[in-house]
N, C-alpha and C positions, 0 to 999 in steps of 0.2 A: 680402737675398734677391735671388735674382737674377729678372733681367726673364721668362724664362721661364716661370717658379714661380710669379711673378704673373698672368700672362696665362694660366695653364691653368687655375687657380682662378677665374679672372675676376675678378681684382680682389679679393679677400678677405683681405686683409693682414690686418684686426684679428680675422679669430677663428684665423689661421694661428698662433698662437701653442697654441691651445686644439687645435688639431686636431693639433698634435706631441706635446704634454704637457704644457702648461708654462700655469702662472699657474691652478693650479686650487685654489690659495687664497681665489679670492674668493667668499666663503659669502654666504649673507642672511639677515644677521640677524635677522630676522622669521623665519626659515623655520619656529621651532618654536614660535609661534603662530599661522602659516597653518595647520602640522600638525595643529594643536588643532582650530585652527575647522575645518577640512578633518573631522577625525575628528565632530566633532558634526554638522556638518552629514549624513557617513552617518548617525551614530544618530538624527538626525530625521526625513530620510527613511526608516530603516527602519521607526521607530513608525508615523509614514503610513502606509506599505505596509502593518503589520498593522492597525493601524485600519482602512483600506480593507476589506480582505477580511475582518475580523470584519463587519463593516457587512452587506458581502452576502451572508457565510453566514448573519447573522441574517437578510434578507430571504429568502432561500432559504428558511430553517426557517419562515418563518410561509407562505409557499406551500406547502411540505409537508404543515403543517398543516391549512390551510382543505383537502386535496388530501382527510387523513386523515377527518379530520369528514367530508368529501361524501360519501362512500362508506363509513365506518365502519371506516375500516382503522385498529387498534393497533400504534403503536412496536414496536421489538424491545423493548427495556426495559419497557416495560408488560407486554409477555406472561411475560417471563421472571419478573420479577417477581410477576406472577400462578399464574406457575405452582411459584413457588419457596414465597408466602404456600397455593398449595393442598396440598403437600406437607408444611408446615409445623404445618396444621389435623390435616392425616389422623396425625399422628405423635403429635400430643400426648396421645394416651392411651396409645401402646405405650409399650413401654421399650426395641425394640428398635429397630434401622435398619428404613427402610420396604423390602419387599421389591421387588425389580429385576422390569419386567416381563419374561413369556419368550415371547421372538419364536415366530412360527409357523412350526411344523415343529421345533421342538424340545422335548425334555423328558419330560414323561408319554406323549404320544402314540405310540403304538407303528405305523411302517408297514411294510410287508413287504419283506423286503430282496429287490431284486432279485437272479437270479444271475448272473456276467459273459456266461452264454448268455444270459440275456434279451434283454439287453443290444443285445448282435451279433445278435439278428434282427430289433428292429425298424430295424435300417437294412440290410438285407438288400432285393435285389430278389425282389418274390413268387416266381418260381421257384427260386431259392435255400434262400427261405422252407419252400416246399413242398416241397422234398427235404429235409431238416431237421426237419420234423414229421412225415413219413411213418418215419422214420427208430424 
């Protein structure tokens, strides 16, 4: 190499070899039991990590808890459940499905149908109005 080539690298003749391409045969031979240890070591830290945070969602959930008890507040799971065991009772002597409740404003009740004049006068300003009914 010439004196140049050394001086602008600053002196790094032994990895000059590696930075052109050359001598990239040299493996270590360990490398694929560092691999290994390497790989377990994530999987132990990962179990930590979920161990951790199972930890504090349990402590979380017994806060919720004593939160529920204070005030008498039920789980979503309890209610549904409650409410699937009362559906459950009310059935066991039909034979048929339980009937769907019918929201209000629908079904039997008969209301008077408005007509599209009705309609257009109550947003009418009174004087409009008033020509309209005199009509």
């Amino acid at each position: 190499m010439d004196f140049v080539m050394k001086q602008a690298l600053g002196g790094a003749t032994k990895d000059m070899g590696k930075m052109l391409g050359g001598d990239e045969a040299e493996k270590d031979p360990d490398a694929e039991k560092k691999e290994e240890e390497r790989q377990e070591a994530l999987r132990q830290q990962e179990e930590e990590r979920k161990a951790k945070y199972a930890k504090m969602e349990a402590e979380r959930e017994n806060i919720r808890q004593g939160i529920r008890d204070k005030y008498g507040i039920k789980k979503k799971e309890e209610k549904e459940a409650e409410a699937q065991a009362a559906l459950e009772q009310a059935a066991e002597g039909s034979l048929t499905r339980p009937k769907k409740a019918v929201p209000p404003g629908c079904g039997d009740e008969e209301e008077e149908e408005e007509s599209i004049m009705d309609t257009v006068m109550k947003f009418l300003p009174g004087p409009l109005m008033d020509m309209f009914n005199k009509k």
